[in-house]
Chimera marker file (.cmm) of the C-alpha trace (Angstrom):
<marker_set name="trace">
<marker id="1" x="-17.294" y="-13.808" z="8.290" r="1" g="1" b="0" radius="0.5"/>
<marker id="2" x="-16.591" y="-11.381" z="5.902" r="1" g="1" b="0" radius="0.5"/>
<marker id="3" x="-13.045" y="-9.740" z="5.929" r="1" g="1" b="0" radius="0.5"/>
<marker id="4" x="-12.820" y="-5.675" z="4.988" r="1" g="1" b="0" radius="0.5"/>
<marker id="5" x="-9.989" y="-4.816" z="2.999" r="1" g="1" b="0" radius="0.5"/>
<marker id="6" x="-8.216" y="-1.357" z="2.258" r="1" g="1" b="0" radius="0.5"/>
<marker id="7" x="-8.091" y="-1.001" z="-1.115" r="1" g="1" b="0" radius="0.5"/>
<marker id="8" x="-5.211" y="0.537" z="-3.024" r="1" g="1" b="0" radius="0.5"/>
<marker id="9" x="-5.849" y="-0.101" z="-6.930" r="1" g="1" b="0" radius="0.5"/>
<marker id="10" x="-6.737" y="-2.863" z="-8.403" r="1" g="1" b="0" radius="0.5"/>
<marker id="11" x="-3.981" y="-5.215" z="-8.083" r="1" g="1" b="0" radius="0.5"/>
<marker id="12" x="-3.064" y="-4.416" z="-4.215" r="1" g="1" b="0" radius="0.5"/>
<marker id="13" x="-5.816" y="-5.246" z="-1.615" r="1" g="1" b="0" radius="0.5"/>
<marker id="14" x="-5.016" y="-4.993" z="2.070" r="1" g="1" b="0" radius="0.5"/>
<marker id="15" x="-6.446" y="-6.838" z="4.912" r="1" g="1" b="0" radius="0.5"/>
<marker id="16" x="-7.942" y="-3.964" z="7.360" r="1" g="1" b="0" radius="0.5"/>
<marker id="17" x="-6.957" y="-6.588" z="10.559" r="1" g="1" b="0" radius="0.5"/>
<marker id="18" x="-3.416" y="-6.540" z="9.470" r="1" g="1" b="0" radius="0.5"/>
<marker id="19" x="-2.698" y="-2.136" z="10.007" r="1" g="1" b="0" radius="0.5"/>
<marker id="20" x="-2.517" y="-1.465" z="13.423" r="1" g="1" b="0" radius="0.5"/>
<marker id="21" x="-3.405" y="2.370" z="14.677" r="1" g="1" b="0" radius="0.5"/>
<marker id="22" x="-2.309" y="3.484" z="18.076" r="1" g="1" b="0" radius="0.5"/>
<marker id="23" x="-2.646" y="6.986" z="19.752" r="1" g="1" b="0" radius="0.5"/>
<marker id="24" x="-0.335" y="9.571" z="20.921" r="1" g="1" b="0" radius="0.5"/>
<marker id="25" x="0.500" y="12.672" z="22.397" r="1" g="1" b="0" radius="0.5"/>
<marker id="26" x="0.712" y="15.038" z="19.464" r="1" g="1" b="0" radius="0.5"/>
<marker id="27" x="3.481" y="17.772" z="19.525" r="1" g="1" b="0" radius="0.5"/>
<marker id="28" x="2.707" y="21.749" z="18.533" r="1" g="1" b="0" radius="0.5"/>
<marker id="29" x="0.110" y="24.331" z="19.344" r="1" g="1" b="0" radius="0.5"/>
<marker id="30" x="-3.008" y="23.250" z="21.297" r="1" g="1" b="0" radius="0.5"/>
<marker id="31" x="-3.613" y="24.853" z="24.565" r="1" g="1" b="0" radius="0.5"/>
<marker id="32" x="-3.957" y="22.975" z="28.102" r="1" g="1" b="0" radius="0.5"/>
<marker id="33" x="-5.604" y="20.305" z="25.842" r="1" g="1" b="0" radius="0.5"/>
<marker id="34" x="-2.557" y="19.449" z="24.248" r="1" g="1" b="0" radius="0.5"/>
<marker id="35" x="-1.041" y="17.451" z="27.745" r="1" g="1" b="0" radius="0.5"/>
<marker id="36" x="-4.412" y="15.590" z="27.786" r="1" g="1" b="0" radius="0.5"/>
<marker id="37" x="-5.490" y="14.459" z="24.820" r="1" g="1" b="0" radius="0.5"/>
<marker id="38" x="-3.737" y="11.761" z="22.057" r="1" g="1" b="0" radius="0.5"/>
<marker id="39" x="-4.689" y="12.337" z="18.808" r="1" g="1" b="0" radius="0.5"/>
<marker id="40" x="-1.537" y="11.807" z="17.089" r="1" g="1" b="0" radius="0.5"/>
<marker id="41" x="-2.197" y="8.491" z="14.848" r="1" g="1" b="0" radius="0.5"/>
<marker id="42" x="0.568" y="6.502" z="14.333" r="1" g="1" b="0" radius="0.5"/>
<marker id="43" x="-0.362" y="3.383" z="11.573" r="1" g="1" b="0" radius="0.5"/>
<marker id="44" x="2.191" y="0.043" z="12.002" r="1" g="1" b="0" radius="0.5"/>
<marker id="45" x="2.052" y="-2.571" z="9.151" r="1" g="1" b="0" radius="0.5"/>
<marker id="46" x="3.886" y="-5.546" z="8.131" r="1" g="1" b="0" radius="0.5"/>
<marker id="47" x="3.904" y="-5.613" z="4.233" r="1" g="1" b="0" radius="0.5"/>
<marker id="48" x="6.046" y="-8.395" z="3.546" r="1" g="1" b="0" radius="0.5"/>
<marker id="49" x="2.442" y="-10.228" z="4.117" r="1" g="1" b="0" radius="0.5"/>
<marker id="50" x="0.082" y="-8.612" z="1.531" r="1" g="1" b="0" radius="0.5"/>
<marker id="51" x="2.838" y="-7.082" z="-0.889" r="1" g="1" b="0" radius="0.5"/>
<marker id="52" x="4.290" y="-8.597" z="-3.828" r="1" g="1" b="0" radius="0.5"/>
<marker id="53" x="8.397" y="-8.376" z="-3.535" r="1" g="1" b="0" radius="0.5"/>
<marker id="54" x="8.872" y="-6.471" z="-6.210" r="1" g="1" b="0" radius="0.5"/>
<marker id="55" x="6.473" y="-3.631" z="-4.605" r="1" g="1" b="0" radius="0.5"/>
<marker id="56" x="8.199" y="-4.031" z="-1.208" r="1" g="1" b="0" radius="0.5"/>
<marker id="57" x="11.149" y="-3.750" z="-2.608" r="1" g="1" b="0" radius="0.5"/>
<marker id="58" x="10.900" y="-0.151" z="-4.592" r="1" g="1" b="0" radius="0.5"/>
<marker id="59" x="8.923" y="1.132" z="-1.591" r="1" g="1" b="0" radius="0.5"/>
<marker id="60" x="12.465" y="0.676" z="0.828" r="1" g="1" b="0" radius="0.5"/>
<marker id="61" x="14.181" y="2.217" z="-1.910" r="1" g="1" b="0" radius="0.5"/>
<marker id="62" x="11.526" y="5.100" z="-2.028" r="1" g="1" b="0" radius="0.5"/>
<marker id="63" x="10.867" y="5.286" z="1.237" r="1" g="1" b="0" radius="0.5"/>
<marker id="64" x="13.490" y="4.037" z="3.824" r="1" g="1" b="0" radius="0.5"/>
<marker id="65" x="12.404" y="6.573" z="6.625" r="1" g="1" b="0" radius="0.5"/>
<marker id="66" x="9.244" y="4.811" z="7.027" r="1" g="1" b="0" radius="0.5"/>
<marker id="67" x="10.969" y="0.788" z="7.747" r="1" g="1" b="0" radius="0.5"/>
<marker id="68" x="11.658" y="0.100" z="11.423" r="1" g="1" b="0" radius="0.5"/>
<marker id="69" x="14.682" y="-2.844" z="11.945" r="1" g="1" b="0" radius="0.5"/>
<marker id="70" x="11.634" y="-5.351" z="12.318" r="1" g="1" b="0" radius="0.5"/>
<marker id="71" x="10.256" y="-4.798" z="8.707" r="1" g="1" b="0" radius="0.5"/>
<marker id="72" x="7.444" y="-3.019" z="9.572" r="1" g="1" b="0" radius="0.5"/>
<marker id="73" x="6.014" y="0.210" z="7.993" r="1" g="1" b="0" radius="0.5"/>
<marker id="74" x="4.947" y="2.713" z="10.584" r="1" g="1" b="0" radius="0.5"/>
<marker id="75" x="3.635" y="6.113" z="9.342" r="1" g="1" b="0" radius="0.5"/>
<marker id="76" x="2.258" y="9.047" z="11.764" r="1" g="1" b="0" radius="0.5"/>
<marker id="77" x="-0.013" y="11.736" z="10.833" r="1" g="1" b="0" radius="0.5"/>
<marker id="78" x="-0.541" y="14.810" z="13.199" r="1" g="1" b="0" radius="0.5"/>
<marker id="79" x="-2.166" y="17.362" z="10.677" r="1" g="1" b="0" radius="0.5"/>
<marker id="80" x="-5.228" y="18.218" z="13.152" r="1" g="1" b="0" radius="0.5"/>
<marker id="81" x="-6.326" y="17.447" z="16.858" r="1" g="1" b="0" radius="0.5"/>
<marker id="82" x="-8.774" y="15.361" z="15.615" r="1" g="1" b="0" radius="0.5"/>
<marker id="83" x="-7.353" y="11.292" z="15.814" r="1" g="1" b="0" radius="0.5"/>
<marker id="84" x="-10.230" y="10.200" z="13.552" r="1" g="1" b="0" radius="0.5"/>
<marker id="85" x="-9.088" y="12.537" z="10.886" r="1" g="1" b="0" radius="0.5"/>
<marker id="86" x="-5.535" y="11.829" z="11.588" r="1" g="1" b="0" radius="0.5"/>
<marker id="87" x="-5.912" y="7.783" z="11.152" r="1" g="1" b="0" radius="0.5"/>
<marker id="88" x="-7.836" y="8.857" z="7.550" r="1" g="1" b="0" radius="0.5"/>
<marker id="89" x="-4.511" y="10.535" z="6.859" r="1" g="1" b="0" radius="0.5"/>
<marker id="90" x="-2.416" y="8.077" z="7.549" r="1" g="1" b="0" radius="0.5"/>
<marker id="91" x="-4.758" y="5.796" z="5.390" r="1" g="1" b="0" radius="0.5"/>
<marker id="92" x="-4.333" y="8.248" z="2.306" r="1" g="1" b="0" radius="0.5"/>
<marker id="93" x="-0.161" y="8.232" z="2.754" r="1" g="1" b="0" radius="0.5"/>
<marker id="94" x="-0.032" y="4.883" z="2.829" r="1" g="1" b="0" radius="0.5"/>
<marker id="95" x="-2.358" y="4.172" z="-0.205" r="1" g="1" b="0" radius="0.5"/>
<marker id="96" x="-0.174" y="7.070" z="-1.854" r="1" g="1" b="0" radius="0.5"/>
<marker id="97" x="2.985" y="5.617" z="-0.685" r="1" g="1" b="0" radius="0.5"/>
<marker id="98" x="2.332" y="2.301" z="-2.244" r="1" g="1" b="0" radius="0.5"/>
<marker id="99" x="0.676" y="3.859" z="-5.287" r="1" g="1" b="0" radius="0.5"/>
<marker id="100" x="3.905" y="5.017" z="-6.154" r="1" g="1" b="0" radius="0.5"/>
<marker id="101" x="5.442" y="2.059" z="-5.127" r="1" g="1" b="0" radius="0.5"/>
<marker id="102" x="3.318" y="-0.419" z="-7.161" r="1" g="1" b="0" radius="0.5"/>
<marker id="103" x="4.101" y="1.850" z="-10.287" r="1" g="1" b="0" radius="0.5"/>
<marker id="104" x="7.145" y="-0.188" z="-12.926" r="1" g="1" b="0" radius="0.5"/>
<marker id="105" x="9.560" y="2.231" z="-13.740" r="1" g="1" b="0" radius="0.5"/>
<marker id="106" x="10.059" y="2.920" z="-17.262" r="1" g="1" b="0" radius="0.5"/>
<marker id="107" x="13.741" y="2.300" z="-18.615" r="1" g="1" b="0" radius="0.5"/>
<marker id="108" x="15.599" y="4.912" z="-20.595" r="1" g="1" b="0" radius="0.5"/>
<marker id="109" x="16.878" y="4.029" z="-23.661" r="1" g="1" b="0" radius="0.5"/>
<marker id="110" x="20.209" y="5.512" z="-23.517" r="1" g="1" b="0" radius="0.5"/>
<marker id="111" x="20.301" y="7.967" z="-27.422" r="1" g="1" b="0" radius="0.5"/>
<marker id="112" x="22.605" y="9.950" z="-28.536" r="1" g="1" b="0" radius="0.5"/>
<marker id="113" x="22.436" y="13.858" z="-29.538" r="1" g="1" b="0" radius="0.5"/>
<marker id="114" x="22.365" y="14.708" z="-33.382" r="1" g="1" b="0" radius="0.5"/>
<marker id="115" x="25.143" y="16.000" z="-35.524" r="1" g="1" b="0" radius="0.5"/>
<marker id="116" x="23.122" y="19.583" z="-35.617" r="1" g="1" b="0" radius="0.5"/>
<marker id="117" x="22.770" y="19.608" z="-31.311" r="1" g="1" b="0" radius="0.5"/>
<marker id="118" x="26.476" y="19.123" z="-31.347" r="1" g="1" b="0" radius="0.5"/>
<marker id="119" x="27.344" y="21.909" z="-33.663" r="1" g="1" b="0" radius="0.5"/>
<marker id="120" x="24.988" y="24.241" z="-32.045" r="1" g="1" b="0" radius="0.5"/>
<marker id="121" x="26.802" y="23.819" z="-28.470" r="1" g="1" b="0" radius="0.5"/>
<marker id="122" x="29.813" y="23.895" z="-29.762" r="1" g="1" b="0" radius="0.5"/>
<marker id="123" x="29.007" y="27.014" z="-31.948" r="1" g="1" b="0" radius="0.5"/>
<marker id="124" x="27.370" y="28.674" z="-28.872" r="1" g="1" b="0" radius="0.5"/>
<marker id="125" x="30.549" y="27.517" z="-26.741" r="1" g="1" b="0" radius="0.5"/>
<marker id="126" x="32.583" y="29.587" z="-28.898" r="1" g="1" b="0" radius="0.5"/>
<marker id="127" x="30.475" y="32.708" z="-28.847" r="1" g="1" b="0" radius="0.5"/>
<marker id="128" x="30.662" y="32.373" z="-25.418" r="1" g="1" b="0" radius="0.5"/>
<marker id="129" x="34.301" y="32.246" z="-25.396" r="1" g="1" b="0" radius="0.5"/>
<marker id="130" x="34.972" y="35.038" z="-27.752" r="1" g="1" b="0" radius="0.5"/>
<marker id="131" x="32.807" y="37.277" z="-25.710" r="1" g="1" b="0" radius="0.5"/>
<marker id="132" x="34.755" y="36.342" z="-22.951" r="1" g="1" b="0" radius="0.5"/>
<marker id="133" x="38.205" y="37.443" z="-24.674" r="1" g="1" b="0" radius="0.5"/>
<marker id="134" x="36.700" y="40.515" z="-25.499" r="1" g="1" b="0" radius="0.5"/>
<marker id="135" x="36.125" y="40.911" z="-21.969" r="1" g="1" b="0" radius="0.5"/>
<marker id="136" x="40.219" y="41.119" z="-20.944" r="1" g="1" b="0" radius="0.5"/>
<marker id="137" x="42.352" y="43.624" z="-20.662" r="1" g="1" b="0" radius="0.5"/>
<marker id="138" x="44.569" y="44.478" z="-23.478" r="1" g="1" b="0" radius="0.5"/>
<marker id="139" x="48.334" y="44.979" z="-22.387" r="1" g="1" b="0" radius="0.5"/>
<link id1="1" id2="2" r="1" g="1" b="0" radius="0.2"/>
<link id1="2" id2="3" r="1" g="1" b="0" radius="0.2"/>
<link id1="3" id2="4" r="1" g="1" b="0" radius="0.2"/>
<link id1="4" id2="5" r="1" g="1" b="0" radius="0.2"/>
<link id1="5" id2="6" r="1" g="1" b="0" radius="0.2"/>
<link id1="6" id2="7" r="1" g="1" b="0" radius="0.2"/>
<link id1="7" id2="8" r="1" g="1" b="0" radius="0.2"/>
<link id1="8" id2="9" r="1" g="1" b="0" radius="0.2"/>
<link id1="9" id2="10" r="1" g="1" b="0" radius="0.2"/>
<link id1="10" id2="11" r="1" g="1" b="0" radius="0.2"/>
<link id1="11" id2="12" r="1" g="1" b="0" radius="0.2"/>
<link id1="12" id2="13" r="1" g="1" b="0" radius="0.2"/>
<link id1="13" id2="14" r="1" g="1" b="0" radius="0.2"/>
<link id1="14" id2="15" r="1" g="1" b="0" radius="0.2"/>
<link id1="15" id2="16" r="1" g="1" b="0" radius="0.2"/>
<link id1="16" id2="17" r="1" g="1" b="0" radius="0.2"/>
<link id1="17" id2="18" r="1" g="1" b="0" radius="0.2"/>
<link id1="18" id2="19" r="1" g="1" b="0" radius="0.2"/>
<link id1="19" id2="20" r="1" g="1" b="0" radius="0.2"/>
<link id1="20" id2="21" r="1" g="1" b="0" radius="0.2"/>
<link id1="21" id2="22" r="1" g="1" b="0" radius="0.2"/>
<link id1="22" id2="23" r="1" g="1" b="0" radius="0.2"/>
<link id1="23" id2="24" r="1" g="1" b="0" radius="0.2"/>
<link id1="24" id2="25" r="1" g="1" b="0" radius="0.2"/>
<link id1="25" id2="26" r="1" g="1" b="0" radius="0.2"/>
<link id1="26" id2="27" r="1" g="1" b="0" radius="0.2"/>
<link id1="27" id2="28" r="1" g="1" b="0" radius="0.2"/>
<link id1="28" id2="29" r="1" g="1" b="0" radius="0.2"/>
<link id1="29" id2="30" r="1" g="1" b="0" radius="0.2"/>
<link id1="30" id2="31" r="1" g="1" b="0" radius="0.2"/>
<link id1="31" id2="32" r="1" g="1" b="0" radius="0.2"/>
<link id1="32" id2="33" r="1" g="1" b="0" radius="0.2"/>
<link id1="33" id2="34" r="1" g="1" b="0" radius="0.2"/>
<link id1="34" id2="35" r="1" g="1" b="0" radius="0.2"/>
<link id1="35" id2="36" r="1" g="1" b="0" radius="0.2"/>
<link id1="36" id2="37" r="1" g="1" b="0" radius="0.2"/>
<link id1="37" id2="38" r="1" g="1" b="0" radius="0.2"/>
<link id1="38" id2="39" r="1" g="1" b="0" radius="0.2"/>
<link id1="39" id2="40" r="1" g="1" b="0" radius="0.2"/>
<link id1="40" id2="41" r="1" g="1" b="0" radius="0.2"/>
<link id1="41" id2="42" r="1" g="1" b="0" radius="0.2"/>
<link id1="42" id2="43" r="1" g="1" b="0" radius="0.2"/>
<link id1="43" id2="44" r="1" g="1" b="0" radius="0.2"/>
<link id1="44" id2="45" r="1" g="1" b="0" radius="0.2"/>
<link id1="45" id2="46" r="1" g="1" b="0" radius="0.2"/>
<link id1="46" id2="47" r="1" g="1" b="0" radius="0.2"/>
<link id1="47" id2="48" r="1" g="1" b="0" radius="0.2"/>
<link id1="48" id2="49" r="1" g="1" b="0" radius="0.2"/>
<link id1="49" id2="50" r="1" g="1" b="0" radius="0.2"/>
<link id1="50" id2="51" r="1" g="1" b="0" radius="0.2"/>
<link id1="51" id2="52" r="1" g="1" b="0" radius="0.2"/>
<link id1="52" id2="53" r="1" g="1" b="0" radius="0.2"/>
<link id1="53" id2="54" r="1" g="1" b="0" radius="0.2"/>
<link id1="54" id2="55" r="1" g="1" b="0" radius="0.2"/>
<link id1="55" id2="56" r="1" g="1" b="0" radius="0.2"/>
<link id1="56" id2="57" r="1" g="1" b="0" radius="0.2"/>
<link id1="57" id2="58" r="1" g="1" b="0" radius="0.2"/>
<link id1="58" id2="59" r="1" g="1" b="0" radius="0.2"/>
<link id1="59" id2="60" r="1" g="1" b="0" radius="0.2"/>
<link id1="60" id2="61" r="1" g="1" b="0" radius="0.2"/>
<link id1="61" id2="62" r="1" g="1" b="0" radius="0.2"/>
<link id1="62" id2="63" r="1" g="1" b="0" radius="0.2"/>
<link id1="63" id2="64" r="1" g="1" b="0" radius="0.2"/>
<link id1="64" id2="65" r="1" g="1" b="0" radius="0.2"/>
<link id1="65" id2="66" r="1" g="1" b="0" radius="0.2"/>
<link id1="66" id2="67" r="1" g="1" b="0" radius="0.2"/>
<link id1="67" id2="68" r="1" g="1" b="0" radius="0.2"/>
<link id1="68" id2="69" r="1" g="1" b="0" radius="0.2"/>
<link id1="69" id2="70" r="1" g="1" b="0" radius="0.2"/>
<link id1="70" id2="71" r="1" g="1" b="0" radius="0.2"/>
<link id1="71" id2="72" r="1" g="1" b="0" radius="0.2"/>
<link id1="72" id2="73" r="1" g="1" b="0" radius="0.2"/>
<link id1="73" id2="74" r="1" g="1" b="0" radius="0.2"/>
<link id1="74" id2="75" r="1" g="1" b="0" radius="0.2"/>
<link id1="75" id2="76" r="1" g="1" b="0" radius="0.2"/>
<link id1="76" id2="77" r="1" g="1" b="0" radius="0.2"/>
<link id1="77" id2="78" r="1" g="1" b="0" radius="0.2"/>
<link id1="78" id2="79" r="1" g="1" b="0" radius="0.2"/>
<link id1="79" id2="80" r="1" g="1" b="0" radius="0.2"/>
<link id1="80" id2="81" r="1" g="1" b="0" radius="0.2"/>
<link id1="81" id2="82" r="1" g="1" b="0" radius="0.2"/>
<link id1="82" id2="83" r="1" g="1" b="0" radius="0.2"/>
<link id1="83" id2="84" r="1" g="1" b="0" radius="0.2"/>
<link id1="84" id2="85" r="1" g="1" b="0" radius="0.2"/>
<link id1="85" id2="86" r="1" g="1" b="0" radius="0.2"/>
<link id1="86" id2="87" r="1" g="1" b="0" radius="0.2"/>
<link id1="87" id2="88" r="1" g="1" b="0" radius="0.2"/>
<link id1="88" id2="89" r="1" g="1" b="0" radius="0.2"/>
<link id1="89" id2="90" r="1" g="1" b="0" radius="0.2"/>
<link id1="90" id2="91" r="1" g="1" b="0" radius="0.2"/>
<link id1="91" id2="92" r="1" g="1" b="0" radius="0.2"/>
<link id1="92" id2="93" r="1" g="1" b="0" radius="0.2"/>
<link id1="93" id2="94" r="1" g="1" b="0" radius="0.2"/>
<link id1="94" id2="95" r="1" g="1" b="0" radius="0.2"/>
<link id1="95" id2="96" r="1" g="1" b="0" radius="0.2"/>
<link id1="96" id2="97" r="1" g="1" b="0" radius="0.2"/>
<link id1="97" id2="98" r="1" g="1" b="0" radius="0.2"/>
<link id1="98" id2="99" r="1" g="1" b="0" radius="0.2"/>
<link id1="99" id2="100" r="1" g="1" b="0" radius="0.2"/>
<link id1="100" id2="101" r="1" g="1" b="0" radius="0.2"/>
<link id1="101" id2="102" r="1" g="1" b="0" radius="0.2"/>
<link id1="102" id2="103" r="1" g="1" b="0" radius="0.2"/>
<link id1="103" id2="104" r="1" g="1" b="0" radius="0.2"/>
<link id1="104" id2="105" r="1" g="1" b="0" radius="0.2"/>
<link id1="105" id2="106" r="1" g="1" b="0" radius="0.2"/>
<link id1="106" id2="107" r="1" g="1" b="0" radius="0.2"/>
<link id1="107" id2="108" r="1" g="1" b="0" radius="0.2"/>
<link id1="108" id2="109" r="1" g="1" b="0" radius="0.2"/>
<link id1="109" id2="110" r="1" g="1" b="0" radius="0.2"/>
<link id1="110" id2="111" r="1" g="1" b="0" radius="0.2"/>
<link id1="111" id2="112" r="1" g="1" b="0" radius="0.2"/>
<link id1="112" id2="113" r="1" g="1" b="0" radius="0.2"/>
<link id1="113" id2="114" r="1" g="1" b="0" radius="0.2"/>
<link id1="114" id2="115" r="1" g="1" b="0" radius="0.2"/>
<link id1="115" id2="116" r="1" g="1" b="0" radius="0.2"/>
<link id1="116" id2="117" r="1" g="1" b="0" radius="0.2"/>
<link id1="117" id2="118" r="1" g="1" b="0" radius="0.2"/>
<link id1="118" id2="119" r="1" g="1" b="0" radius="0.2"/>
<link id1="119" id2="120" r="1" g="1" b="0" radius="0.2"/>
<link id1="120" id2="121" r="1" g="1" b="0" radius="0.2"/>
<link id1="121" id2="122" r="1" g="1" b="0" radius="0.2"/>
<link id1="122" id2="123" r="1" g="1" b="0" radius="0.2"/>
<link id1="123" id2="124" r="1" g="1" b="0" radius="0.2"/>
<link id1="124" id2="125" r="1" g="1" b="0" radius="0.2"/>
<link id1="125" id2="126" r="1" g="1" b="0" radius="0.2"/>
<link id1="126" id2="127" r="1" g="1" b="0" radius="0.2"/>
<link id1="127" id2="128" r="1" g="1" b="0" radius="0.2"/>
<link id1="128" id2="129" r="1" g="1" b="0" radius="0.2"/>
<link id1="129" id2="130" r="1" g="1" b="0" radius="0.2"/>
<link id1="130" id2="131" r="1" g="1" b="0" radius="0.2"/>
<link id1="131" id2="132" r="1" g="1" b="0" radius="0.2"/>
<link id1="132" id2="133" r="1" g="1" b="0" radius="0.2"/>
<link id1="133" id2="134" r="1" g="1" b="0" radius="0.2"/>
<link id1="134" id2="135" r="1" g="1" b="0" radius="0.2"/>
<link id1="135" id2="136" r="1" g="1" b="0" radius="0.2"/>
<link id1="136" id2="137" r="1" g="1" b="0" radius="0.2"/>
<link id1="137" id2="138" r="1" g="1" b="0" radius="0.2"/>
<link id1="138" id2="139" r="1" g="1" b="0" radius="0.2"/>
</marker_set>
């Protein structure tokens, strides 16, 4: 039995039996067909699973909207009225979600501004203010 797995880059693989799609009303424009048909795709996946920590981690602090209280990730897409092309969008936010999520930040190294960049603001500070005087009344 071979398993089929969504891929997201090379280090992050994700079993396809472990996202869950379900089907909904979708809200907006769409006629009588709107009451009838679901084609809103909404995608529920447990991460903690398949993720490294340090992934799962930076994606709550990118994207808390997206966590129910049960740890799971559930994303919707209702772009069209077609629920085939709305599960491939779901697909494509979460690989883009955890794209950016899977990305190390880089640390700033804190530097400080040169003796020139100093005297420059400070010269154009007093320009600034001098133009300003000129600006008052005289009594």
């Amino acid at each position: 039995m071979t398993e089929s797995f969504f891929v997201v880059n090379g280090d992050i693989q994700i079993p396809a039996d472990g996202i869950h799609f379900s089907y909904v009303r979708s809200s907006g424009p769409g006629g009588q067909n709107v009451n009838k048909v679901s084609s809103k795709a909404v995608l529920r996946w447990d991460p903690k699973t398949n993720l490294p920590e340090s992934v799962v981690l930076r994606f709550q602090k990118l994207f808390p909207r997206c966590w129910t209280n049960d740890g799971e990730i559930v994303i919707t897409s209702q772009r069209t009225r077609n629920a085939l092309k709305n599960k491939t969008d779901c697909l494509e936010k979460l690989c883009k979600m955890l794209q950016q999520a899977a990305q190390k930040p880089q640390f700033r190294i804190p530097t400080r501004p040169t003796k020139s960049s100093i005297r420059k603001r400070l010269q154009d500070k007093a320009i600034n203010a001098q133009k300003k005087q000129e600006r008052k009344k005289i009594v």
